[in-house]
C-alpha positions as CSV (number, residue, x, y, z in Angstrom):
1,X,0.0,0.0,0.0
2,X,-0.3,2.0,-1.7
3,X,-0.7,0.4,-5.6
4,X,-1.6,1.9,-8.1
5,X,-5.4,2.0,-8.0
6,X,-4.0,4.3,-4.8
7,X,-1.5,6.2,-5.7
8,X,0.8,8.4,-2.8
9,X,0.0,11.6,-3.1
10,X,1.1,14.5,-1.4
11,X,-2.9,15.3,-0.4
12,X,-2.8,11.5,0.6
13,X,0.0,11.8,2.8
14,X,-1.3,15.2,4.8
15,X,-4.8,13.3,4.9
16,X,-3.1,10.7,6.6
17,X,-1.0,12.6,9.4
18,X,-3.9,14.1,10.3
19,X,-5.9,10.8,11.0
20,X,-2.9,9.8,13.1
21,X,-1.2,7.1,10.3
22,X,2.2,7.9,8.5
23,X,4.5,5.9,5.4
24,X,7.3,3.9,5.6
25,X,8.4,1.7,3.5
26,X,10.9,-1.6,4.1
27,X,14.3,-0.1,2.4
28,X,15.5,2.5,0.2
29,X,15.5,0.2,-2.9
30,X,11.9,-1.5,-2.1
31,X,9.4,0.7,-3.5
32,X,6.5,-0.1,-1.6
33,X,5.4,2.1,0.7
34,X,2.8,1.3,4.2
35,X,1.0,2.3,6.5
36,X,2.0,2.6,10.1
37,X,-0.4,3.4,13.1
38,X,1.9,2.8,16.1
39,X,-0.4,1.5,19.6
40,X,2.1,3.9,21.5
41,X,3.4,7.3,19.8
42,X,6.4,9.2,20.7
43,X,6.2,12.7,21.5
44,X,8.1,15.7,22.8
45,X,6.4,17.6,24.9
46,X,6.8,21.5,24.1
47,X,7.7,22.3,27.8
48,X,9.9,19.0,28.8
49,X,12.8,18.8,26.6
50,X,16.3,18.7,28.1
51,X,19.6,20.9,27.3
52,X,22.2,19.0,29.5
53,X,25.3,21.2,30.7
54,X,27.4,19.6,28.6
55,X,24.9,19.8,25.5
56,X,24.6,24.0,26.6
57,X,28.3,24.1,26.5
58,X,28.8,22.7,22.9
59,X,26.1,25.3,21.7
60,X,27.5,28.3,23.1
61,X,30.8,27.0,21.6
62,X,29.7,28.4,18.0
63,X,31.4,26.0,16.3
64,X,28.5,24.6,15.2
65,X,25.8,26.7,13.0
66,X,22.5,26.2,13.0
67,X,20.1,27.4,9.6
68,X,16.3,26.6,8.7
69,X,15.0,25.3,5.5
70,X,18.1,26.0,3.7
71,X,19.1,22.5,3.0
72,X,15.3,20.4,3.0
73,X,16.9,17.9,0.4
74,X,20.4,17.5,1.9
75,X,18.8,16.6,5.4
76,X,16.3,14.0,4.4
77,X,19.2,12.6,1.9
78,X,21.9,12.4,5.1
79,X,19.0,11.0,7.3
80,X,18.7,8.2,4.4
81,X,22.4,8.0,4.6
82,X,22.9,4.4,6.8
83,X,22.7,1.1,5.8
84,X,19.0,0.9,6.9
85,X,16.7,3.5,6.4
86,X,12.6,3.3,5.6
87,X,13.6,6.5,2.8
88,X,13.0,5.3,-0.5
89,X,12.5,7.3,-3.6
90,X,8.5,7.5,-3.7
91,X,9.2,8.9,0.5
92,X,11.9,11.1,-0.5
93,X,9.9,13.0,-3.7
94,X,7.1,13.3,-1.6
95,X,9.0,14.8,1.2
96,X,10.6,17.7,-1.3
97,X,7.1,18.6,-2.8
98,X,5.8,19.0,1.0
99,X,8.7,21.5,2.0
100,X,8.1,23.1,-1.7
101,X,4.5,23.5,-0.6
102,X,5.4,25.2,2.5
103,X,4.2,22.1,4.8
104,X,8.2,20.7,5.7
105,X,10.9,22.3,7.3
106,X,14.2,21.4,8.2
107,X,16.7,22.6,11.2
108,X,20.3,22.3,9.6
109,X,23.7,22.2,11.2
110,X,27.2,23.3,10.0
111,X,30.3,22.9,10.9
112,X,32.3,25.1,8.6
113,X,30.9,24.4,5.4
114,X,30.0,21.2,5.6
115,X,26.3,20.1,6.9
116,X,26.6,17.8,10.0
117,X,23.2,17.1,11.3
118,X,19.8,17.9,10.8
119,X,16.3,16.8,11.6
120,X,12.9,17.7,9.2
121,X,9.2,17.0,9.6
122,X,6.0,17.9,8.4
123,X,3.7,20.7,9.3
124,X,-0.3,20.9,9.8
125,X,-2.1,23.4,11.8
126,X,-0.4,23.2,15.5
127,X,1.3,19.9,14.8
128,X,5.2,19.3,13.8
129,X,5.2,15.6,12.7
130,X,9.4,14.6,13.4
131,X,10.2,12.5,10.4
132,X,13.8,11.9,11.1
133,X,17.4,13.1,12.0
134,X,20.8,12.3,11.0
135,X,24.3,13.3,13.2
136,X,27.8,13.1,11.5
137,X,29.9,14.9,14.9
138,X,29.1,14.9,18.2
139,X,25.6,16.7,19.4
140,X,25.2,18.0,15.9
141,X,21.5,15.7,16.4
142,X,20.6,17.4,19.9
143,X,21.5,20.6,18.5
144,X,19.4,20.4,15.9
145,X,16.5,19.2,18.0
146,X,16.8,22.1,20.7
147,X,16.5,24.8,17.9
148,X,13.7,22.7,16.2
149,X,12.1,22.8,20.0
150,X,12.4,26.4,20.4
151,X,11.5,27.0,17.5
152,X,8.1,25.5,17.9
153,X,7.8,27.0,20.7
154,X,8.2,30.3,19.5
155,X,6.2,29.4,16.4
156,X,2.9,28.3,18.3
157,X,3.1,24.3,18.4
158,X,1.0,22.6,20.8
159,X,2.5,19.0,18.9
160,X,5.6,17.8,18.3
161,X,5.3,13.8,17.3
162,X,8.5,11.8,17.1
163,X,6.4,8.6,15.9
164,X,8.4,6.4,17.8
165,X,10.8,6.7,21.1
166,X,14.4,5.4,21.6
167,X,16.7,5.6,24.5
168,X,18.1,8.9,22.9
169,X,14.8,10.7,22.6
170,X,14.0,9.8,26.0
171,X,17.0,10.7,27.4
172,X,15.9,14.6,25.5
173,X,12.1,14.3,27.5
174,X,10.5,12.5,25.0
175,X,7.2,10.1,25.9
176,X,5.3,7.1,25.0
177,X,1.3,8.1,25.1
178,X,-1.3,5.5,24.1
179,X,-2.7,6.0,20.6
180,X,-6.4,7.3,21.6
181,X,-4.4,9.8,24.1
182,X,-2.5,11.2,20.6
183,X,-5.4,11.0,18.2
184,X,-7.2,13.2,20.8
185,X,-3.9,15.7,21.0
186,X,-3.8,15.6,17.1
187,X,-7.2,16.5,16.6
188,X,-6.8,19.7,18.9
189,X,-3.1,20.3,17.4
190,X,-4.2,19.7,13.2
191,X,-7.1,22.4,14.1
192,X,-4.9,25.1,15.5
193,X,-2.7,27.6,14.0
194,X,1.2,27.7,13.9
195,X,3.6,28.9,11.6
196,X,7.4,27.8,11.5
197,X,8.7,30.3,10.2
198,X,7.3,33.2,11.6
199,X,9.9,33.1,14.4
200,X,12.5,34.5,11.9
201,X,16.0,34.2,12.2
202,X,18.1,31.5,14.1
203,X,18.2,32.9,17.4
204,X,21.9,33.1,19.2
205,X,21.9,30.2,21.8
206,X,22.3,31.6,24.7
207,X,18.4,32.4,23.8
208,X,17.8,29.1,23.0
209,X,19.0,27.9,26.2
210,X,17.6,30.7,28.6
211,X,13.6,29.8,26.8
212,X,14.3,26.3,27.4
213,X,15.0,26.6,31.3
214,X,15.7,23.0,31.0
215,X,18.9,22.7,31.6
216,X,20.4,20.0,34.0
């Protein structure tokens, strides 16, 4: 799913995020694509993630730069970038025509020239949908996903789904919720209003970190 009497559209795909279902498929060179409606979703929530002291340190270092939506197709290609991934070319097309159409964004991050880490989702009403994230140094990942938290913060996000957990995320604040306890937080997220980029520039971090109030 889908074949071709049902063919992946971008219109599809929104329709499904906001009923709570999103697309993998089984490998980059398998090109199906299905349906996945986890019984427990991962989320962030808005107010509970973490900035460690050590994770506060490497950001006010400044050797690593943070940008928005200046490298959509470079992130979801380095997230696709390991030896499994559920990315394959149907996911990644769709993924570019969304962040073309204004509804998926990207937190990249720099070290010199060269792009490090990243993380990029899908947007709809209130609700940032966390697709994935990649890390080639240290932290690059966390500091990625502490701008992408302020950031919907700042933005007006009441939602920010991470599909599934792992140790990392929890380690971050992320949390397991049972799926009628999500659908009921999407519902109320999908018919709000947000933007992502109305928060305008990268802020410095010391901003980052002082909004977060997180730190531990």
């Amino acid at each position: 799913m889908p074949d071709d009497d049902n063919v992946l559209t971008p219109e599809l795909l929104l329709q499904a995020y906001q009923i709570g279902v999103f697309p993998m498929s089984e490998g980059r060179d398998d090109p199906d694509v299905f349906w996945v409606d986890p019984t427990m979703r991962g989320i962030f929530p808005l107010n509970g993630f973490h900035i460690s002291r050590s994770l506060a340190r490497t950001m006010r270092r400044g050797h690593l730069r943070v940008t928005t939506d200046q490298a959509f197709m470079q992130v979801v290609a380095g997230c696709a970038d390991r030896d499994e991934t559920w990315i394959n070319a149907t996911i990644f097309d769709l993924y570019c025509t969304l962040f073309d159409r204004d509804a998926a964004h990207s937190i990249e991050v720099w070290q010199d020239d060269q792009l490090v880490g990243g993380v990029y989702g899908v947007t709809i009403g209130a609700a940032f949908f966390g697709e994935s994230m990649f890390s080639r140094v240290s932290d690059a990942s966390k500091v990625a996903l502490a701008y992408l938290v302020d950031r919907l913060r700042l933005g007006g996000f009441s939602l920010f789904d991470t599909q599934f957990i792992t140790p990392h995320l929890a380690s971050l604040g992320a949390i397991e919720i049972e799926r009628n306890a999500y659908r009921a937080a999407l519902a109320d997220a999908v018919a709000g209003e947000a933007s992502f980029t109305a928060p305008g520039p990268i802020p410095p971090a010391q901003d980052v970190i002082q909004r977060s109030g997180q730190t531990s």
